[in-house]
N, C-alpha and C positions, 0 to 999 in steps of 0.2 A: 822752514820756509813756508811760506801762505799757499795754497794752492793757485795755479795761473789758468787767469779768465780765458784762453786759448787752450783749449785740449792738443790743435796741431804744434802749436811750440812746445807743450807738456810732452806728447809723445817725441820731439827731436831732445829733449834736456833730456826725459826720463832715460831713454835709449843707452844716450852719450854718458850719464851719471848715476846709472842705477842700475844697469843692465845687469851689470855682475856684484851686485848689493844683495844678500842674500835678502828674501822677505818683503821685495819689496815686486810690484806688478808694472812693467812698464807703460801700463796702456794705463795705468792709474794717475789721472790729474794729480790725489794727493799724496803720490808716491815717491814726489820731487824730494830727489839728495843735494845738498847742497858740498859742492866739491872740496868742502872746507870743514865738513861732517867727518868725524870719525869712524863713520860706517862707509866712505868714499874712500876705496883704494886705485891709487893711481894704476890701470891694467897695459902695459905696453903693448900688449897684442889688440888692445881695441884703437889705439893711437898709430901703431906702427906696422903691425904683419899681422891682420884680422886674416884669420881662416877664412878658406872658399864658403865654408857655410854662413861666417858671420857675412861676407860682403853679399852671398847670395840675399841673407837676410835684410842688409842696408837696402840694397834694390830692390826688391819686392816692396820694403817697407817706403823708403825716402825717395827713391829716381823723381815722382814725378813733381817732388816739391826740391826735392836738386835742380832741377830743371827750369822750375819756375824761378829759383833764387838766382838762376844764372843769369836768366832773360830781365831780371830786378823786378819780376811781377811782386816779389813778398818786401820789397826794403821799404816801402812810405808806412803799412802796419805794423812790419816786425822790430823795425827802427826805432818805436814808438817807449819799449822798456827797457829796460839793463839785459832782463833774461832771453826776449825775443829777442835781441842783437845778438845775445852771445848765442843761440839755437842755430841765427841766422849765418853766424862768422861758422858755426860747425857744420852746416850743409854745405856751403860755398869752400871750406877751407879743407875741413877734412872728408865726410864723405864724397864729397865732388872727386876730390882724389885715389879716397877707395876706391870709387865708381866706375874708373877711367884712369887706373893702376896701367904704367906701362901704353898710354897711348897719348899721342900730341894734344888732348886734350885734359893730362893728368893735371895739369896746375892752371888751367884758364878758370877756376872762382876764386886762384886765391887773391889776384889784384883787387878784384873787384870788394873780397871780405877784407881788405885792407883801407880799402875808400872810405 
């Protein structure tokens, strides 16, 4: 894949699809895996039961752009490509819900990542 003109949606893809990609740097624009790459292993623990360290990691890293995708400040730009949608459908859908694991606000971005 091409490297993406948005470093901030590189670092939500990279995150989400490269994290546990040996060799590769997530904060690297060109270090985009494509989930459909043979170096892409499906990781259930980054999908479904992230360790207290990984989630501590989502929020330090993502909260304040979680946040922003909830309020829809990022959907008129990130809307704009196939990648920044699907970055965007992964803030809103699943970190939103690591984020706020276990409180009434675990699933308030995913209506909206469904819009």
């Amino acid at each position: 894949l091409p490297p993406l003109a948005d470093p901030v949606i590189a670092s939500v893809w990279n995150f989400w699809f490269a994290n546990h990609v040996p060799n590769t740097n997530p904060n690297n624009v060109q270090a985009l895996v494509n989930p459909h790459d043979s170096r892409y292993k499906f990781h259930n623990t980054l999908w479904f039961h992230p360790s207290p360290h990984l989630v501590d990691q989502m929020r330090t890293q993502f909260e304040p752009l979680v946040l922003k995708a909830l309020k829809k400040e990022l959907h008129n730009e990130w809307n704009r490509t196939t990648r920044g949608r699907l970055a965007l459908i992964l803030l809103l859908d699943q970190l939103a819900r690591h984020l706020n694991r276990n409180t009434p606000k675990e699933y308030e971005g995913s209506q909206i990542a469904s819009d």
